[in-house]
VMD Tcl script that draws the C-alpha trace (Angstrom):
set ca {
  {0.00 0.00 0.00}
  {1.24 3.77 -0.97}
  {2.54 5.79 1.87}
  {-0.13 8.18 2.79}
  {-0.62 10.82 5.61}
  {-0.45 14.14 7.10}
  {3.74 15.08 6.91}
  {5.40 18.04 8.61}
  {8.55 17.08 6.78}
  {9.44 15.61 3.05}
  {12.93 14.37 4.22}
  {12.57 9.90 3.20}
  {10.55 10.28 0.37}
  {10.23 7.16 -1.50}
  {9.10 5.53 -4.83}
  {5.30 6.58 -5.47}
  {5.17 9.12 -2.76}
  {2.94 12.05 -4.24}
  {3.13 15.12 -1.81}
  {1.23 18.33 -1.33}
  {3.40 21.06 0.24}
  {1.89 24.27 1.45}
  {4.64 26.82 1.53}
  {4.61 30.79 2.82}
  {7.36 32.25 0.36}
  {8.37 30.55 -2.38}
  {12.17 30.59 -1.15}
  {11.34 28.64 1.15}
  {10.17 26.32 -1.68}
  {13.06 26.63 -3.24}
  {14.94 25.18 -0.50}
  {12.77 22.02 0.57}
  {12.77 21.61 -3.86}
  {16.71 21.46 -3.52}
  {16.82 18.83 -0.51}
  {14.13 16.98 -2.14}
  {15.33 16.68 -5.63}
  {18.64 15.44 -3.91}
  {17.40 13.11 -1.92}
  {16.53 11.56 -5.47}
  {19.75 12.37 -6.76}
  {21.18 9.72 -4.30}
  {18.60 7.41 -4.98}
  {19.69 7.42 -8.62}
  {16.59 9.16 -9.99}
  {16.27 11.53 -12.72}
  {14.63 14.46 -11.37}
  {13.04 17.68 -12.64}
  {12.46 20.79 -11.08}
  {9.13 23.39 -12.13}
  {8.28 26.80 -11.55}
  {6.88 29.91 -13.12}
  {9.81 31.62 -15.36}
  {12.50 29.49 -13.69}
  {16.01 30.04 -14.69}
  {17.87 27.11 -15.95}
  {20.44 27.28 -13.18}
  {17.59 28.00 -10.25}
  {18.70 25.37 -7.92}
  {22.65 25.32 -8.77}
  {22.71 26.49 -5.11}
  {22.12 23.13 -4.28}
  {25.35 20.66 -3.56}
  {25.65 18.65 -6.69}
  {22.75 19.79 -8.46}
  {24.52 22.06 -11.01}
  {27.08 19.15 -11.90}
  {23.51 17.12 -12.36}
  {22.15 19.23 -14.32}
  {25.45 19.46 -16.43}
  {25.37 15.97 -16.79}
  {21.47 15.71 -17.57}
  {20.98 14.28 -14.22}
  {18.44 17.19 -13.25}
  {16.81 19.83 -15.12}
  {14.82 23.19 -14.56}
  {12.06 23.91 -16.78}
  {9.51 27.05 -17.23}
  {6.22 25.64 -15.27}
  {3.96 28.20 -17.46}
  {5.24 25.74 -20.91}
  {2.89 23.21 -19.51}
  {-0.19 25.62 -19.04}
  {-1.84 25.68 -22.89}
  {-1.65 21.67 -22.93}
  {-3.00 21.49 -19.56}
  {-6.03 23.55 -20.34}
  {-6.99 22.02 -23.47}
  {-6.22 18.29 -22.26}
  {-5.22 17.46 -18.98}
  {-4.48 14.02 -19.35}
  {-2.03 15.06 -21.67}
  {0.74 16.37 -19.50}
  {0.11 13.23 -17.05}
  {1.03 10.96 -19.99}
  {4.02 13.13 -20.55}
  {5.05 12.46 -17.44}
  {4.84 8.98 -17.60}
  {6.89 9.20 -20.97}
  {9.80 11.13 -19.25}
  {9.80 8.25 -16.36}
  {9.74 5.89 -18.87}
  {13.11 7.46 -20.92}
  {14.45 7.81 -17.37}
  {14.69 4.08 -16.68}
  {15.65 3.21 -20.25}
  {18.86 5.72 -19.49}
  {19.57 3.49 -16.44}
  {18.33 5.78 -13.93}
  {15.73 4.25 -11.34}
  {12.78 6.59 -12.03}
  {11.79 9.88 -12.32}
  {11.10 12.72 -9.20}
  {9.63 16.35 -10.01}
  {9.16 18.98 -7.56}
  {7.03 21.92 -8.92}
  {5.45 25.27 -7.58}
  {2.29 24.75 -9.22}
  {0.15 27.91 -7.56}
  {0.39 30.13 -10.91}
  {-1.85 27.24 -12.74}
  {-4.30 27.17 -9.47}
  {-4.90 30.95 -9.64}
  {-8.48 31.09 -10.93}
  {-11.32 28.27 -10.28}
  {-11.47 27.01 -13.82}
  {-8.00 26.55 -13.60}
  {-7.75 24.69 -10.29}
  {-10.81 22.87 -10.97}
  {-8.69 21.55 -14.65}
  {-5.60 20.84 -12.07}
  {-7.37 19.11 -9.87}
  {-8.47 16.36 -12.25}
  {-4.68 16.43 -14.14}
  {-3.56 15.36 -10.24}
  {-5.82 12.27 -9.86}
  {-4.29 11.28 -13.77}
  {-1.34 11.96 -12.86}
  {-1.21 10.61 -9.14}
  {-2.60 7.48 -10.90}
  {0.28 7.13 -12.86}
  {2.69 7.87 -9.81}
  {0.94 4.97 -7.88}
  {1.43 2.70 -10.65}
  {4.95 3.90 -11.93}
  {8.39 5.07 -10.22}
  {7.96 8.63 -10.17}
  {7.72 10.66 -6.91}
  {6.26 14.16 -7.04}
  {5.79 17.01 -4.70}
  {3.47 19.86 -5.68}
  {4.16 23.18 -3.69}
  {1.14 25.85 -3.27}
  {1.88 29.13 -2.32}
  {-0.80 30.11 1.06}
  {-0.71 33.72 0.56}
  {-1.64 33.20 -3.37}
  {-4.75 31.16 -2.99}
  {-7.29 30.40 -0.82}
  {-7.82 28.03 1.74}
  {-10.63 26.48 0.48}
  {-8.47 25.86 -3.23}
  {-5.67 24.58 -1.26}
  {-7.97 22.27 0.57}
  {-9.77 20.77 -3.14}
  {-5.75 20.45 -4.72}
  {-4.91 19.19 -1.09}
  {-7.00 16.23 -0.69}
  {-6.10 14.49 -4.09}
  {-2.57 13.72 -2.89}
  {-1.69 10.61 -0.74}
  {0.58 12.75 1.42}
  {-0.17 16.77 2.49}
  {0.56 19.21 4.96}
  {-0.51 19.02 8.33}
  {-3.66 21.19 8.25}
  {-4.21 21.48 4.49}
  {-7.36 19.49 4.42}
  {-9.20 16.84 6.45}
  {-9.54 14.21 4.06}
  {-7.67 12.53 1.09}
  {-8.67 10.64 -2.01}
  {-6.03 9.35 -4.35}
  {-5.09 6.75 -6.20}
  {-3.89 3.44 -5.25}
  {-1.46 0.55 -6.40}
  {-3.42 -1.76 -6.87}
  {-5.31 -1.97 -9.87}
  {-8.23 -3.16 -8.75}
  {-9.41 -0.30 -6.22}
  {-10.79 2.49 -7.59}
  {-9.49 5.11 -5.07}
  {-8.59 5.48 -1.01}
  {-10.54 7.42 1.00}
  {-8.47 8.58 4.02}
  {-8.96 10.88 7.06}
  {-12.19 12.48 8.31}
  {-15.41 13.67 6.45}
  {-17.60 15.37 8.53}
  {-19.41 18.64 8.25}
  {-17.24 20.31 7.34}
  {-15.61 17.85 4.87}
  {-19.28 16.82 2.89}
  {-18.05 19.55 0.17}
  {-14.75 18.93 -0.13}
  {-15.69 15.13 -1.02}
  {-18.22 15.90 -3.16}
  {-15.97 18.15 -5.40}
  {-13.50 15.85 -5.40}
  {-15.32 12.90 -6.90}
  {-16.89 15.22 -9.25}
  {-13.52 16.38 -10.64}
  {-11.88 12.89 -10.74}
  {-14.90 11.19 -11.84}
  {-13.97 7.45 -10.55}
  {-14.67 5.00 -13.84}
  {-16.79 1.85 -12.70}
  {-15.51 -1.31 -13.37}
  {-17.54 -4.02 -13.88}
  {-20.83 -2.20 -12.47}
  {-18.90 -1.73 -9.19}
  {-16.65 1.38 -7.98}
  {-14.01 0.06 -5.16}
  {-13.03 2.15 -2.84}
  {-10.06 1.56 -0.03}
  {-11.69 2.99 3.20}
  {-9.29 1.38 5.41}
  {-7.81 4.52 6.39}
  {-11.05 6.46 6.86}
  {-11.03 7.58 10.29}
  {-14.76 9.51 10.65}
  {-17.65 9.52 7.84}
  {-20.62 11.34 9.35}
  {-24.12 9.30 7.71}
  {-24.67 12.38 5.28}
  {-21.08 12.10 3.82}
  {-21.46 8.27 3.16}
  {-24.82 8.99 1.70}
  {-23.20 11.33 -0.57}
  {-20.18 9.38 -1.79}
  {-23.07 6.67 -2.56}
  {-25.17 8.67 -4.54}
  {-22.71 9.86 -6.75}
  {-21.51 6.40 -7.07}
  {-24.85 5.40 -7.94}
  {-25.21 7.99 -10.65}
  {-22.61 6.71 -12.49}
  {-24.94 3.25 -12.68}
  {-22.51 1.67 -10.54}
  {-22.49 0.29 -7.14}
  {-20.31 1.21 -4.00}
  {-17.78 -1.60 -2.50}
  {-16.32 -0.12 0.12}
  {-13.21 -2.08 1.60}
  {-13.33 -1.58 5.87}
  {-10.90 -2.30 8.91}
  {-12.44 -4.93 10.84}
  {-12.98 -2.27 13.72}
  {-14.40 0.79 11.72}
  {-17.21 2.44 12.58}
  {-18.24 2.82 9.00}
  {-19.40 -0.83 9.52}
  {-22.00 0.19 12.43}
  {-23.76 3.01 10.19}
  {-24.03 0.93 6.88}
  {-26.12 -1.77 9.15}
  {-27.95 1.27 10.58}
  {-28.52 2.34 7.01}
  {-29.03 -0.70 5.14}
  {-27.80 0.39 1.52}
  {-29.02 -1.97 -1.20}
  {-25.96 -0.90 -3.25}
  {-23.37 -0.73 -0.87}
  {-20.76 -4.12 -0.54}
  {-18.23 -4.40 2.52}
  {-15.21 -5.91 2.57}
  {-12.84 -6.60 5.15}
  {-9.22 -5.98 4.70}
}
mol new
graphics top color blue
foreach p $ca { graphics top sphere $p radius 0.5 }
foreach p [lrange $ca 0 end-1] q [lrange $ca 1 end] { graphics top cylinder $p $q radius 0.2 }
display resetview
């Protein structure tokens, strides 16, 4: 199973790991960018560094990054390149992505890690709302690939309610950037985890994000990994149902052996709803 959490720290990031970093100045991004990107440098990945009108040599600051770079270890690229293509087709720039990773281990390196400020194509709602399904493609292909990504969003640029709808599609986020989580995971079989709390406040935030990454059924069923789903108030399950159920599909939902998600589906008897215990 992915790594997946609330993190105060990016130090030990691994293989799949797919983090959302809320930062106050973007120096400071910089800097956690630098110690991140050589983190994979050690590892032996390829690794790629994003921001709006970055210079080439941004992060030669870093120990060992410019020789990297030199070498065509690492690489700095303009973030706003990827903006036309993004709006048109999101999917596209995930399958990019998924290219580069792939050229990366053919060169002999073991994968592929990008850090990116991303806040300049968040900065309106039809943007961020276009983003936000571009992360579920693209965390999909992190899951199922070895690429590692960190996505930084700038707090004083956006608000917290965007931050909180880019927040909860990554397996791994900042301590206080949103209450819940829905990503992708490894296995090909699950549909999506579901992972923290959904209460009152959290009923939106769950509903826009299965809008935006629209979860295909398969085989008349969509599976979803609850096992890490630590409060769902009866309205939020109700929710996550229905929009299940509009989709023609029906709702397995796979449960701890201890949740309490268990004690409100017998309370509310769902005809379409499937348990399994992991």
């Amino acid at each position: 199973m992915r790594r997946s959490g609330f993190v105060d720290r990016i130090d030990g990031s691994g293989c799949h790991d797919h983090i959302c970093w809320v930062f106050d100045t973007p120096e400071e991004f910089r800097q956690l960018a630098g110690r991140f990107l050589s983190e994979g440098l050690a590892a032996g990945q390829q690794v790629l560094y994003l921001e709006d009108r970055a210079r080439e040599t941004e992060l030669d600051h870093v120990d060992g990054f410019g020789s990297a770079r030199r070498r065509g270890a690492a690489a700095v690229q303009d973030l706003g390149i990827y903006e036309a293509e993004l709006m048109a087709d999101p999917a596209a720039p995930a399958r990019a992505f998924v290219r580069a990773c792939e050229q990366a281990v053919a060169d002999g390196y073991t994968g592929l890690r990008v850090a990116a400020d991303v806040t300049s194509l968040v900065r309106d709602p039809t943007m961020a709302a276009t983003f936000a399904r571009y992360e579920h493609l693209v965390d999909t292909h992190m899951a199922r690939h070895p690429l590692t990504g960190m996505c930084g969003f700038h707090r004083a640029r956006l608000s917290a309610t965007t931050i909180a709808e880019l927040a909860c599609l990554h397996p791994l986020a900042s301590s206080g950037s949103t209450p819940l989580r829905l990503f992708s995971s490894d296995q090909a079989d699950i549909s999506a985890v579901l992972a923290g709390e959904v209460d009152l406040a959290g009923r939106d935030l769950l509903r826009s994000a299965l809008a935006r990454i629209d979860l295909p059924p398969v085989g008349g069923e969509v599976i979803i990994d609850a096992r890490e789903l630590s409060f769902i108030d009866h309205q939020g399950l109700l929710e996550c149902v229905e929009h299940i159920r509009g989709r023609g599909a029906a709702t397995v939902l796979h449960l701890a052996a201890d949740s309490a998600t268990r004690l409100l589906l017998n309370l509310l008897r769902l005809p379409d709803v499937r348990v399994v215990t992991a």
